[in-house]
N, C-alpha and C positions, 0 to 999 in steps of 0.2 A: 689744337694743343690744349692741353687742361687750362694752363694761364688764362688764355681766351675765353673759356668758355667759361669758368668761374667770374670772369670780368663781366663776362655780359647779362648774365641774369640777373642782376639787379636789375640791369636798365629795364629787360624787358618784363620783370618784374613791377616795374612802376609802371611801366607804359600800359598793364593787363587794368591794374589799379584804375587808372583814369579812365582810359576807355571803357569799363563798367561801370564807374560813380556816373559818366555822362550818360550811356544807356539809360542807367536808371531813374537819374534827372529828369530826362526828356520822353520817358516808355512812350507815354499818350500823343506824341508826336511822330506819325512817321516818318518826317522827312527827317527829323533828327538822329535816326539810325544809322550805323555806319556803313558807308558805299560797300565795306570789302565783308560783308557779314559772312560766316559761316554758314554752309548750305545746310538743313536741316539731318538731311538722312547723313551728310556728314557728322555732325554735332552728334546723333543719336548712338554713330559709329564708336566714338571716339569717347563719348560717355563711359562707353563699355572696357576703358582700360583703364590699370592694366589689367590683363586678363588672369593673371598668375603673377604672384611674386617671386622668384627663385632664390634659394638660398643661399650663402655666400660662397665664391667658388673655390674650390678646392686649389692644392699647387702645383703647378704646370707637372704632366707625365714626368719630363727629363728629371726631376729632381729625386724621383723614386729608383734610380740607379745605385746608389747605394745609400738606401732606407735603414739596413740596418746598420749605419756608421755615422757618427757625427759629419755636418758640411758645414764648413765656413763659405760663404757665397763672400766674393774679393774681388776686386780689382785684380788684373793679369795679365799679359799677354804670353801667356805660357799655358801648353796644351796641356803640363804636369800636373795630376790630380790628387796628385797624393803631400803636395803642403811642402815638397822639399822646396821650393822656386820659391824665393821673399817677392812680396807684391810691389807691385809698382806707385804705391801708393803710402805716404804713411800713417796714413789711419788705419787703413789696413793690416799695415805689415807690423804695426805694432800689435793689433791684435792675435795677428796670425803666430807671433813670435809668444805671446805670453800664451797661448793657448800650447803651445811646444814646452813651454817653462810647466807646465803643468802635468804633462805627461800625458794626455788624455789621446787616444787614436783620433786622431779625422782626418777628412781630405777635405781638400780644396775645390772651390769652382768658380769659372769665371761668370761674373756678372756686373749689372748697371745699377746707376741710384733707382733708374724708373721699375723695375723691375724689387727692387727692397719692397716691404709692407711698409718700413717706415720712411723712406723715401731717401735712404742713404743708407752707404755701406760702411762697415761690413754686418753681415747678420748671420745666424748661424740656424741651422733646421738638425735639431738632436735625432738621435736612432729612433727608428720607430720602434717600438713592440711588436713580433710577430708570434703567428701562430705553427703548428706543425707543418703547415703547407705554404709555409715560406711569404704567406702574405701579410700584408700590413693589416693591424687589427684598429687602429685608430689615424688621426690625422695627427702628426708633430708637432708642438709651438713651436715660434718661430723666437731666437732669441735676441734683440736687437743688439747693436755694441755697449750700451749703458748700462746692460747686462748681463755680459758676458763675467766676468768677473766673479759677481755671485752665482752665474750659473755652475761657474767651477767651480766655488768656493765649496757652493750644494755637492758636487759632486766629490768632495774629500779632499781638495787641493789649499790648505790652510797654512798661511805663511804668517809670520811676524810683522806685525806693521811698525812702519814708523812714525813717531811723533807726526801728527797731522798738520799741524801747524806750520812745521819745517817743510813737510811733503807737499804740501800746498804750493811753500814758497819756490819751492825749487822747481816745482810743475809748474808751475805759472811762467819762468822761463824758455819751457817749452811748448807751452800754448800760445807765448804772446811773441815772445823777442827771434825767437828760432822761427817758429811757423812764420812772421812778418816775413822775414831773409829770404825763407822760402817761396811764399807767393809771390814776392818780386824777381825773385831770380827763374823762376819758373816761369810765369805768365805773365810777366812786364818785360822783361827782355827779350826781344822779338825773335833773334836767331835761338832760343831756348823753347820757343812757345812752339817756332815751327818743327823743330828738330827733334825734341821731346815732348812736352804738352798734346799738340796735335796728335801725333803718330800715336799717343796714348786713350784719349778721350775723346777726340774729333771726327778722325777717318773710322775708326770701327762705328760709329755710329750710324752714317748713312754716305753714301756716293753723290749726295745732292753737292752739287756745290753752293749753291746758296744756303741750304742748310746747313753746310759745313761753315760759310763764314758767320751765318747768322748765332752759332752756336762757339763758334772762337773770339764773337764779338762779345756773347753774353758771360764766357768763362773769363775774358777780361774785365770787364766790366764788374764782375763779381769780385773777384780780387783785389782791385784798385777800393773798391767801397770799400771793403773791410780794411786796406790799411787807412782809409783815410779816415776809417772811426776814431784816430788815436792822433792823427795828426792835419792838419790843416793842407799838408805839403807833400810828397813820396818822395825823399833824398836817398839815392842810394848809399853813399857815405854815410849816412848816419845809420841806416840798418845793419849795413855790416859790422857795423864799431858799435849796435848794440848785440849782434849776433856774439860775436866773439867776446864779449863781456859776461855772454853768457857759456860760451864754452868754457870760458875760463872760470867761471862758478862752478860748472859740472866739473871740471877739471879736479877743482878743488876739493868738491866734496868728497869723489869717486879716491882719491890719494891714491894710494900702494892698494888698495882692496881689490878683490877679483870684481865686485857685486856694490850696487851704491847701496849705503846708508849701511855698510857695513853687515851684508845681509847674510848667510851662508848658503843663498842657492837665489840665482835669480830669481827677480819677479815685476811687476806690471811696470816699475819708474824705468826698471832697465830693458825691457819692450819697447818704452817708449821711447829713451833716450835714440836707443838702436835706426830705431824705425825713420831715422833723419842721419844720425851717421853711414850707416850702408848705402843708404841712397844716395848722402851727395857723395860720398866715400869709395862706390863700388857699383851701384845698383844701376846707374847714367850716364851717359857721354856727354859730359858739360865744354860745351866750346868755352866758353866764360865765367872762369874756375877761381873767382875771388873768393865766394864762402868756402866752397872744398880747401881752398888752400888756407886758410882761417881756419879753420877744424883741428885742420892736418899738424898745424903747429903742435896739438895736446896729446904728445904722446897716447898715455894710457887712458883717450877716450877713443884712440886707434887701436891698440889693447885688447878694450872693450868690447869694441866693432868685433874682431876679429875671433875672440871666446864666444862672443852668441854666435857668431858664422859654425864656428868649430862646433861645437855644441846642438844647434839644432838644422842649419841646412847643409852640412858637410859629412858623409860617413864615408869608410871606409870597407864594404862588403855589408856593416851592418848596421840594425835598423837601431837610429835612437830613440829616446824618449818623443813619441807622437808623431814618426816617420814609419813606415814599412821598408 
C-alpha cells in the first residue's frame, strides 16, 4: 500500500547512508566490507537504470466514453450515467446538485478516492475538443472539487453572492456542527456502519475479508479523530443538540424564501445544505433515525429538500437544466 511504502524509505534511506559512510571509512580494509555485497556484473547491471523515463500516463481508456461531455467522477451505487441519481455521498452530491444549478450538460460516473488525481472525490474531466474524425485532439484537465465552482463560474454561470462574512458563518454550521452528527451517526453507530457505511465504501472495494475489516477499522478510526479534534470526549447528546441548533439557524435564515440568503435561483449554500437533507431525509435507510427526525421538525428545510429534488433529479418525460 502507498502508506507503507512512503513509511519505509526513510528507514531505508538512512540505513544506504551508513552503510556507505562505513564502506568508505574502512575502503583499505577488506574485512570491513559488508558480508552481503553486491555482485559486480550485478552492480554494473543496475547502473544502467533506468533505462528510459516515461511520461506521465494518460487517463484510464474508460473515461474516453464520453470525451465530448463533461464527467463528474462520484461516489454511487447506481449504474445511471446520466447525473439523474443524487450520490451517496455529500461531498458529492453537493457538487453534483450545484453542477445541475448551473445548467451545464454532464454525466456522471462512478468512482474511488484512489482513483482521483487528488486523492478524493469528487473531480470532474471537462469535453475534450475534437476533430472531424471524432477523435480527441488533446488530453482534458482534470478539475478537482475546490474548483469546480470557478470552473462554472469560467464557463458563464455567475450568480449573486452573498455577504461573505454571513456565508462563511452560516457554512461553517455545515462543515462543522452538521458534518460532526453525521460522521457519528454514520460510522460510530455500529448497526449504521454495517447496514450503510459498509455496503457503500467497504464491500465494493475488495472481497478480502481482512481487507474489508482492516479498511472499516481505518474508516472508523478516521472519524472518531476528526470529532475528537473539537472535543476531548464523542457524546451523542451533545451532537445532536448541536445538530439541531443548527437546523434551526438554517431554518431561520432560509424563512418563507424558495432559495437561502434570499437568492432568486439556487446556488452552491443550497447544494450544500441539500446534500445532508436528502440523505438523511430520503437518500438512506437509517435504523437509528434521531437526526432524521431532528431535521424533519423544520418544515421548510423539507420544503427545500424537496424543490432541489423537483428541480433537478425529478422530470416528467422531460429533460431539465443538466439532465437528458
Amino acid at each position: 500500500m502507498p502508506s507503507s511504502n512512503n513509511s519505509s524509505k526513510p528507514h531505508l534511506d538512512e540505513e544506504g547512508v551508513s552503510r556507505t559512510s562505513a564502506s568508505s571509512t574502512a575502503r583499505a580494509s577488506p574485512q570491513s566490507r559488508p558480508w552481503l555485497a553486491l555482485p559486480a556484473p550485478l552492480k554494473h547491471l543496475f547502473s544502467k537504470f533506468p533505462l528510459r523515463t516515461l511520461p506521465a500516463s494518460q487517463l484510464p481508456a474508460r473515461t474516453a466514453h464520453h470525451r465530448d461531455e463533461h464527467v463528474l467522477y462520484i461516489f454511487t451505487n447506481s449504474s445511471d450515467l446520466d447525473g439523474n441519481t443524487p450520490s451517496c455521498n455529500p461531498t458529492c452530491l453537493k457538487w453534483q446538485t450545484y453542477l445541475k444549478f448551473t445548467g451545464l450538460d454532464f454525466h456522471t460516473a462512478a468512482s474511488t478516492n484512489h482513483a482521483s488525481p487528488t486523492g478524493a472525490l469528487p473531480f470532474l474531466i471537462p469535453a475534450s475538443s475534437s476533430n472531424l474524425q471524432g477523435e480527441a485532439t488533446g488530453q482534458s484537465s482534470v478539475v478537482p472539487s475546490n474548483k469546480l465552482q470557478k470552473w462554472a463560474q469560467d464557463k458563464g454561470f455567475v450568480q449573486e453572492e452573498a455577504d461573505s462574512m454571513r456565508y462563511e458563518a452560516y457554512m461553517s454550521l455545515l462543515d462543522h456542527r452538521i458534518r460532526r452528527a453525521w460522521l457519528y451517526t454514520l460510522y460510530l453507530v455500529p448497526r449504521h456502519f454495517r447496514s450503510i457505511a459498509a455496503l457503500l465504501y467497504i464491500y465494493p472495494s475488495t472481497v478480502s475479508s481482512p481487507v474489508r475489516f482492516a479498511l472499516s477499522r481505518s474508516l472508523q478510526a478516521a472519524a472518531l479523530a476528526e470529532l475528537l479534534t473539537t472535543s476531548s470526549t464523542v457524546s451523542s447528546d451533545n451532537l445532536m443538540t448541536e445538530a439541531d441548533g443548527a437546523f434551526a439557524a438554517l431554518s431561520t435564515l432560509l424563512g418563507d424564501d424558495d432559495w437561502f440568503f434570499r437568492s432568486k435561483e439556487p446556488g452552491l449554500f443550497d447544494a450544500s445544505v441539500f446534500a445532508y437533507t436528502y440523505l438523511l431525509l430520503d437518500g438512506m435507510k437509517w435504523e437509528e433515525d434521531t437526526l432524521k427526525q431532528k431535521l424533519r421538525a423544520y418544515g421548510n428545510l423539507v420544503k427545500h429538500k424537496d424543490r432541489v429534488v423537483l428541480k433537478c433529479y425529478s422530470f416528467d418525460g422531460r429533460a431539465r437544466p443538466g439532465q437528458r
